[in-house]
C-alpha positions in Angstrom: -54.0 -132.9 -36.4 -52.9 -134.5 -32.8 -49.5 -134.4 -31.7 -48.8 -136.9 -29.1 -47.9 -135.3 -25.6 -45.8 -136.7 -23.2 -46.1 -136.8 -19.2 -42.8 -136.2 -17.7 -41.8 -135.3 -13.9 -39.5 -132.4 -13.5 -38.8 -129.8 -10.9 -41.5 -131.8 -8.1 -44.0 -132.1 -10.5 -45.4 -133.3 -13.9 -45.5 -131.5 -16.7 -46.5 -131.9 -20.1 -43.7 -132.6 -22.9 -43.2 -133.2 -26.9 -40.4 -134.4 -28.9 -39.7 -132.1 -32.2 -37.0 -131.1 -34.2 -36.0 -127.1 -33.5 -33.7 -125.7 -37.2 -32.7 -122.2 -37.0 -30.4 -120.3 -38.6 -27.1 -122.2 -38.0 -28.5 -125.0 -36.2 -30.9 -127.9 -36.4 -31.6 -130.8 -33.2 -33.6 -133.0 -32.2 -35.1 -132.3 -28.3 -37.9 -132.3 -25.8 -39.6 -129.5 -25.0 -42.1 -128.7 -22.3 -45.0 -127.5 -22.8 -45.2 -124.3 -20.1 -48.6 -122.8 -20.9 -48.2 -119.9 -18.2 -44.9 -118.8 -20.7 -45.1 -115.8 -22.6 -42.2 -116.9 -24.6 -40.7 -120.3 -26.2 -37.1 -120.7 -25.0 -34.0 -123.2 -26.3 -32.4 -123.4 -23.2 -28.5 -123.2 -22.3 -28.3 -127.4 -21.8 -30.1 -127.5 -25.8 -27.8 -124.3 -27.1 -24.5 -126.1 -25.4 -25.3 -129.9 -26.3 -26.6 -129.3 -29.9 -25.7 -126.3 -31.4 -22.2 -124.4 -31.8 -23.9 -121.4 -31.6 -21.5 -118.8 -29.3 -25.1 -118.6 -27.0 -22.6 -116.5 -24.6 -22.4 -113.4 -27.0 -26.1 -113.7 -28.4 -27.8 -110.0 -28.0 -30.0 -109.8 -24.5 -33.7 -109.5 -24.9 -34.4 -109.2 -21.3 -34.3 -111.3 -17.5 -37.0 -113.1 -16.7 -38.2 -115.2 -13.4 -38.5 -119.3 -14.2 -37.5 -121.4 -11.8 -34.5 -119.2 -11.5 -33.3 -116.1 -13.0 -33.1 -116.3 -17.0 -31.2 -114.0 -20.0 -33.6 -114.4 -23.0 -31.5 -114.2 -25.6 -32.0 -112.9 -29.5 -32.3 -115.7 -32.0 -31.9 -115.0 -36.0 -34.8 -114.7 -37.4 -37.7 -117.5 -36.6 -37.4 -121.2 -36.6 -39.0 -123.7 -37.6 -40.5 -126.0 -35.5 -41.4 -129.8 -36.7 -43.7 -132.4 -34.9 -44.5 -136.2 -35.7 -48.5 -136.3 -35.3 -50.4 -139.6 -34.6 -49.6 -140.5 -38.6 -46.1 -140.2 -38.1 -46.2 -137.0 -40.6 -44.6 -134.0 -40.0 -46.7 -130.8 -39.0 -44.2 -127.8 -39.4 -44.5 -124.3 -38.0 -42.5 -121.5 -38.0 -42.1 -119.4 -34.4 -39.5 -116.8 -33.1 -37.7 -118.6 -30.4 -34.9 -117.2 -27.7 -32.5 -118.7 -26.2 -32.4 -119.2 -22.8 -29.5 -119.0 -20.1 -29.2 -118.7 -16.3 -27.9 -115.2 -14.8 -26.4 -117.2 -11.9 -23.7 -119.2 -13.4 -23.3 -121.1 -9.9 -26.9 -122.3 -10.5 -27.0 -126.3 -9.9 -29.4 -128.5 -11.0 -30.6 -132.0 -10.3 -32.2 -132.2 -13.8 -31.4 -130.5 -16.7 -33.2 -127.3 -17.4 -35.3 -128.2 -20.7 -36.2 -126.3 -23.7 -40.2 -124.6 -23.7 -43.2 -124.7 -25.6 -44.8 -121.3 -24.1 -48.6 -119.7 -24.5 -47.0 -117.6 -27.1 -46.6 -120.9 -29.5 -49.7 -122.0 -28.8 -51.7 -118.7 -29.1 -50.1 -117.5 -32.2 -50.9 -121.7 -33.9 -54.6 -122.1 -32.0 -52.8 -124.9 -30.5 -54.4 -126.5 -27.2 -53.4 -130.0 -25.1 -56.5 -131.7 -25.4 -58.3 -134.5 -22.9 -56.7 -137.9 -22.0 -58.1 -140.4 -24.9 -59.4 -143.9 -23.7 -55.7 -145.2 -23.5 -54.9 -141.9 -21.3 -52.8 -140.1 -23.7 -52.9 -136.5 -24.3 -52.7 -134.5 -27.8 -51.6 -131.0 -29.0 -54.5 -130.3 -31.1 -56.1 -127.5 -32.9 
């Protein structure tokens, strides 16, 4: 199984990204995610939980505040989601993973970019998933 990786420049650097579909209980979109291998956690962040679900993200229990770029409330998801890729064959490769939301403690935080969505270590530990060496054209795979 390959899934095809993206580069993508955000926050002064490039970083790694893949398109999937995120369905949860009470909502199901279509993003980009990064993939944030020093992440102990997968997050939907506040610009996914705002632009594509109606989920009240505001009164979602607290899981606890953690450092990313800036200060983040994890927040308590229902239950896990499931997670679907496209690989190389255009099939979908489905997982199922706890995700938490994600949304800034400073509410006066301004961004030049929006703040995506992550893929963390957890996701790829827990599926024996790892981003595997440019191929001849230069593209890059989540493989297992």
């Amino acid at each position: 199984m390959k899934i095809p990786v993206n580069d993508f420049n955000w926050a002064g650097g490039e970083r790694y990204m893949v398109s999937l579909r995120i369905v949860g209980s009470g909502f199901n979109f279509l993003t980009d995610a990064i993939i944030d291998t020093g992440s102990p956690w997968s997050i939907i962040m506040e610009s996914d939980l705002k632009a594509k679900t109606r989920l009240p993200y505001s009164r979602l229990p607290k899981y606890k505040t953690v450092n990313l770029i800036t200060r983040i409330e994890l927040l308590e998801l229902s239950g896990e989601c499931k997670l679907i890729f496209r690989d190389t064959d255009n099939n979908a490769v489905q997982f199922s993973h706890k995700m938490y939301g994600g949304m800034f403690v400073d509410r006066n935080v301004q961004l030049t970019q929006a703040f995506p969505s992550f893929i963390g270590k957890d996701f790829l530990d827990k599926n024996n998933l790892f981003i595997g060496k440019r191929d001849e054209k230069g593209r890059r795979y989540l493989e297992n």
